[in-house]
VMD Tcl script that draws the C-alpha trace (Angstrom):
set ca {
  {122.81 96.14 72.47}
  {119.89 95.50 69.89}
  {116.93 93.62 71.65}
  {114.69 90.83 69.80}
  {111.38 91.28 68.09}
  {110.45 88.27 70.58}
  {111.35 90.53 73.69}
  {109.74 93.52 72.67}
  {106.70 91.45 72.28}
  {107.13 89.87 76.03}
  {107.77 93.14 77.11}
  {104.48 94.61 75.51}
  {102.53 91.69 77.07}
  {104.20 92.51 80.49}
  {103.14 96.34 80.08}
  {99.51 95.32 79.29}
  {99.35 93.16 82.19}
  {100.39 95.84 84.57}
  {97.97 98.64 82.78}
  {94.94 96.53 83.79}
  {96.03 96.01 87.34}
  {96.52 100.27 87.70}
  {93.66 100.38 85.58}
  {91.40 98.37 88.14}
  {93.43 100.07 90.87}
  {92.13 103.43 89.73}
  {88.44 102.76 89.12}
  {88.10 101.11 92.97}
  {89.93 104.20 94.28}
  {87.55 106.19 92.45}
  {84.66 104.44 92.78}
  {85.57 104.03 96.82}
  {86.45 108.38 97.06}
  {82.83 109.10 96.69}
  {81.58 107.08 99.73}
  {84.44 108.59 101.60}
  {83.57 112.09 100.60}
  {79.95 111.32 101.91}
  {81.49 110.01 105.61}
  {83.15 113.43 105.64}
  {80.54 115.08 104.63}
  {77.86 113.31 106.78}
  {80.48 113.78 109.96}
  {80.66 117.63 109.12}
  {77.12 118.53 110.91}
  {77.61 116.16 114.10}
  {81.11 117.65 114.79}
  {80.16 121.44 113.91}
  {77.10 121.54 116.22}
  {79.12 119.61 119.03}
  {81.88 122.20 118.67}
  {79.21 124.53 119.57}
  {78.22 123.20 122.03}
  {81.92 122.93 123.79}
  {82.42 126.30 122.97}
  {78.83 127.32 124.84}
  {79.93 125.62 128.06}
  {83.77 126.59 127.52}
  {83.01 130.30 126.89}
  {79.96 130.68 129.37}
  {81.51 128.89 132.22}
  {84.57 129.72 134.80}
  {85.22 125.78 135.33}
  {88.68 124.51 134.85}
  {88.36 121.01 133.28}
  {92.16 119.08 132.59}
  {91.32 118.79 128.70}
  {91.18 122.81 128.40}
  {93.86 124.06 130.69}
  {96.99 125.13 129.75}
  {100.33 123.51 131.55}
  {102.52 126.17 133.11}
  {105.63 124.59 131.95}
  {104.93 121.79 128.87}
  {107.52 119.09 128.87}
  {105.97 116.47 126.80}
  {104.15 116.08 123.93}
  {102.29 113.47 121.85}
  {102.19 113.49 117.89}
  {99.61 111.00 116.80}
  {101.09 110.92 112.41}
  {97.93 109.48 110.47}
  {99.36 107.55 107.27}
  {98.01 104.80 105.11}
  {97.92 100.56 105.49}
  {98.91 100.64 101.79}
  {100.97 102.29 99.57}
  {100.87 102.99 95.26}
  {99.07 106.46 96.38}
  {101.98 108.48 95.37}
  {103.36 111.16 97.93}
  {100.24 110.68 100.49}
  {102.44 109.22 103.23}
  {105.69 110.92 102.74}
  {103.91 114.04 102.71}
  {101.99 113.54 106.03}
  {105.74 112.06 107.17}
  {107.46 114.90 106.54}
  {105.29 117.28 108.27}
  {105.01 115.40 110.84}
  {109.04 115.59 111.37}
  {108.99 118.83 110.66}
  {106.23 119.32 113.63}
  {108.39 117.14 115.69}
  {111.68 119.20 115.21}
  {109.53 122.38 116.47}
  {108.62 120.80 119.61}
  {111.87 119.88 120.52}
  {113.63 122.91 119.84}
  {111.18 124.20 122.37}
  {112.81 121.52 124.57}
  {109.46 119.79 124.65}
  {110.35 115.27 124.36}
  {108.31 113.94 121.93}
  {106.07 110.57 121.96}
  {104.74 108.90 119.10}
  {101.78 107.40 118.28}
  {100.55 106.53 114.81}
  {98.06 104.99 112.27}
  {98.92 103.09 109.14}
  {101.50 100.63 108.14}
  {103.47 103.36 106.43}
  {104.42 105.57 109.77}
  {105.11 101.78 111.43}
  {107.33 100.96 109.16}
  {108.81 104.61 108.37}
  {109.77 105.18 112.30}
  {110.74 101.32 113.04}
  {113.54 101.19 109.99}
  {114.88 104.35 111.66}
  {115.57 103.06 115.14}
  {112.64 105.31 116.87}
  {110.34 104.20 119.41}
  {107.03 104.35 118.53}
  {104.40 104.59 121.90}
  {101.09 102.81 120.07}
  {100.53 101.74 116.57}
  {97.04 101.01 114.48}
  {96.60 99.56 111.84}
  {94.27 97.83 109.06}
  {91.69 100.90 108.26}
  {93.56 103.49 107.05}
  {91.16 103.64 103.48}
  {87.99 102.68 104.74}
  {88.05 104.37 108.76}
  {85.40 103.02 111.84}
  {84.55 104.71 114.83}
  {85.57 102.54 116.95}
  {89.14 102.80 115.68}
  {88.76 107.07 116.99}
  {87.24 106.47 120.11}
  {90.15 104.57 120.61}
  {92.89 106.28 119.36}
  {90.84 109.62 121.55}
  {90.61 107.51 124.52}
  {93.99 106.69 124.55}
  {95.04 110.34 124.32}
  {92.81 111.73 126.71}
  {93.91 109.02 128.65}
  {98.15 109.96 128.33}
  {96.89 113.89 128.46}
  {95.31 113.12 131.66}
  {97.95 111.32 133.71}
  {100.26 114.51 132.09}
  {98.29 117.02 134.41}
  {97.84 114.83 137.25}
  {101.65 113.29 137.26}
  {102.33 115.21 140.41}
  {99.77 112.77 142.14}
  {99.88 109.91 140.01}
  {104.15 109.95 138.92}
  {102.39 109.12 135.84}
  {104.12 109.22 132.43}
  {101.96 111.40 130.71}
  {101.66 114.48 128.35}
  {101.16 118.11 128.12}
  {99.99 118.59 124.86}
  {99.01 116.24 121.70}
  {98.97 117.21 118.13}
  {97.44 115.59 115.42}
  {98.67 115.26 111.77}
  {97.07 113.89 109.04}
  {96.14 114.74 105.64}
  {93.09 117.72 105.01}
  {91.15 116.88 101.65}
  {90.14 119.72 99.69}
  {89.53 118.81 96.08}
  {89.94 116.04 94.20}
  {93.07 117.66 92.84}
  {94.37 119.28 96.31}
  {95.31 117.56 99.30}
  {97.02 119.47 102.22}
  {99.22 118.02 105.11}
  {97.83 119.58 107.85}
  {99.02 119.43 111.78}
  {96.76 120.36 114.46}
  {97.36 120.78 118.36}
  {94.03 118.58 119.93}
  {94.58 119.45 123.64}
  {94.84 121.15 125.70}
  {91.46 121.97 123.36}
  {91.80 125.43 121.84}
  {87.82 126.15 121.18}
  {87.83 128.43 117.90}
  {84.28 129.07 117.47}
  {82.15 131.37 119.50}
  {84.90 133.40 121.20}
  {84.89 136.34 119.47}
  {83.95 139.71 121.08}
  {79.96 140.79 120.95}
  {79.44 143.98 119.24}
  {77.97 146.47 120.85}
  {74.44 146.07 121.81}
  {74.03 142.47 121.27}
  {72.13 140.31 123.85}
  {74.75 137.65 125.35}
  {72.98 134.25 125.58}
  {72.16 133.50 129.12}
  {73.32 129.42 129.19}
  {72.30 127.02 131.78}
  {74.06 124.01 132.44}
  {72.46 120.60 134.23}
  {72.98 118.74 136.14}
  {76.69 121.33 136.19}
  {78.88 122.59 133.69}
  {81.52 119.97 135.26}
  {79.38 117.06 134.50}
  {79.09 118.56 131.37}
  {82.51 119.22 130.28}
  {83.04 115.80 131.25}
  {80.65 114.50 128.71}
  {80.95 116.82 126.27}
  {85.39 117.06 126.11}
  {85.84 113.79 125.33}
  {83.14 113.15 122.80}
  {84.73 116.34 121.14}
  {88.10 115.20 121.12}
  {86.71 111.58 119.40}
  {84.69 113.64 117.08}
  {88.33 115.43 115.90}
  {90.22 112.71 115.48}
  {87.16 110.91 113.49}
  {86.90 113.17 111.37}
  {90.63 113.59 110.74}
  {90.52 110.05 110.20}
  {88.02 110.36 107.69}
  {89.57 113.21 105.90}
  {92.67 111.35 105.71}
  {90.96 108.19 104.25}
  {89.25 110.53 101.25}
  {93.06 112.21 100.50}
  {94.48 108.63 100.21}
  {91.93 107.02 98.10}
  {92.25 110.37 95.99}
  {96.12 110.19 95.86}
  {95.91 106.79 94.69}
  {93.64 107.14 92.49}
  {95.58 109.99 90.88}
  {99.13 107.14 90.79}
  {96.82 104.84 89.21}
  {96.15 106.95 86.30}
  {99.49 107.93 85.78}
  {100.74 105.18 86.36}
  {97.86 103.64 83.51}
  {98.92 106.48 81.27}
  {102.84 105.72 81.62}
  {101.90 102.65 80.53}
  {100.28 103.45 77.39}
  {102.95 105.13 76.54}
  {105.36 102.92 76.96}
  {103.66 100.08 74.83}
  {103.39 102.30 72.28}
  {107.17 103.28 72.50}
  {107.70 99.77 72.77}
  {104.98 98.75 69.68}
  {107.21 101.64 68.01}
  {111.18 100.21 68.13}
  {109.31 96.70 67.37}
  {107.91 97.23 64.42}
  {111.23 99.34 63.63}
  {112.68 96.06 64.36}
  {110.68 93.60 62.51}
  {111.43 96.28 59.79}
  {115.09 96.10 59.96}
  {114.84 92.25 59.83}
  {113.07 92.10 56.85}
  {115.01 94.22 55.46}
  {117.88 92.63 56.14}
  {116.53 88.99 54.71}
  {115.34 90.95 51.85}
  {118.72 92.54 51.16}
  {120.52 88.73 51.80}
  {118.16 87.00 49.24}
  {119.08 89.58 46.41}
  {122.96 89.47 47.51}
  {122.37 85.59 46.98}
  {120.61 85.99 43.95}
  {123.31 88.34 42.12}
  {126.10 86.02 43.73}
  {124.65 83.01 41.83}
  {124.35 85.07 38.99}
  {127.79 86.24 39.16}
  {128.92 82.62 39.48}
  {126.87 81.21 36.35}
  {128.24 84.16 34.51}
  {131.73 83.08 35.06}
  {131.04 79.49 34.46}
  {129.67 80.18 31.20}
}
mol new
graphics top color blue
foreach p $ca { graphics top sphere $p radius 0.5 }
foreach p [lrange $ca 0 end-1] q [lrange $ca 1 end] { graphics top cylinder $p $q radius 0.2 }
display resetview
């Protein structure tokens, strides 16, 4: 069925309309990813030398703290899935989503039960349509991340991962292990889905073997290297989930601001396809006036011609 000049032209002014809202869309996204890139980047020093530092007392120590010892026999396990408030960001979510299941589907084929807990509007809504139980839900910061929001979130885990190893005294509920996943920025162009486990802490740096001849650092720890384990664990395990946090909120902005421009650049085309089979249109009509005048023309002609 042929469609009017007149709703070509609405749908052209539609198009337009919705180019400068992805338009405006984009340059916020983009003009927001650089302040996010400088969080990250300004979090990178703080959690590298604290890392350190947890690996100095972990190392150099023979103190068994609850965040760093391994269960005998893991039962339970908590997935905290970091997503977005918002969506038009393209696959950001589903991506993190489907790692996150697939991180899920591991655990419990190790016969490991699996609680929940999530950030963003998107794993809310993804896990309530499907029926599943979610343990603890936040919300409202997803592109533009506080502290306050991760010490939360870490004191909650530490929290669950602590009644875990004490349940035999407390009957508590608790965990064995918690993973975290959320999205790891690398580029503007390349965003990665990662999924870490965040206790019990697995300290990467510092534990390789000294070559021969080095000097081992002699460490001293005061007031003990209890006291501070106990300090230094859980400001670690905020510092992680910060700066996942952090890392997720540069991926999204840079997701989104990738849909906006294709989403802007769909649109151009379309107006122009649209422009295009109007002015094909508008074409046709006048063609087809042009071609009725002259048919009315020769019919009066004919007409007179017989008359006469």
């Amino acid at each position: 069925m042929a469609v009017s000049v007149r709703e070509l032209r609405a749908r052209i002014k539609s198009t337009e309309s919705m180019k400068k809202i992805t338009r405006a869309m984009e340059l916020i996204a983009a003009s927001r990813i650089i302040k996010a890139q400088q969080r990250a980047n300004a979090a990178a020093p703080y959690a590298r030398e604290l890392t350190r530092a947890v690996s100095a007392v972990a190392t150099y120590s023979n103190v068994d703290h609850p965040l760093t010892t391994e269960p005998a026999a893991p039962t339970r396990a908590a997935v905290l899935v970091v997503t977005s408030d918002r969506g038009l960001a393209g696959s950001y979510s589903s991506s993190v989503l489907k790692e996150a299941e697939g991180l899920v589907e591991k655990l419990k084929a190790e016969g490991k039960e699996v609680d929940l807990y999530v950030t963003g509007r998107k794993a809310e809504a993804f896990y309530k349509f499907r029926g599943r139980s979610v343990s603890q839900a936040w919300t409202g910061f997803s592109d533009r991340p506080d502290y306050d929001a991760a010490k939360e979130i870490g004191e909650k885990l530490i929290e669950v991962f602590v009644e875990g190893t004490e349940a035999e005294k407390a009957a508590a509920p608790g965990v064995d292990e918690v993973h975290v996943v959320y999205t790891r920025f690398i580029t503007m162009m390349t965003q990665k889905p990662t999924a870490v486990r965040l206790l019990p802490l697995e300290v990467v740096e510092g534990t390789e073997a000294p070559a021969e001849g080095d000097v081992l650092p002699l460490y001293e720890f005061e007031p003990s290297a209890e006291a501070v384990l106990d300090s230094l664990l859980p400001q670690y395990v905020v510092s992680r989930i910060w700066f996942a946090l952090l890392q997720a909120a540069a991926s999204e902005l840079a997701q989104r601001q990738k849909a906006m421009k294709s989403a802007t650049d769909n649109a151009d085309e379309l107006i122009k396809k649209f422009t295009r089979v109007a002015n094909q249109a508008r074409q046709a009509g006048i063609t087809q006036e042009i071609s009725e005048i002259v048919g009315g023309v020769n019919a009066l002609a004919d007409a007179q011609a017989a008359n006469d």
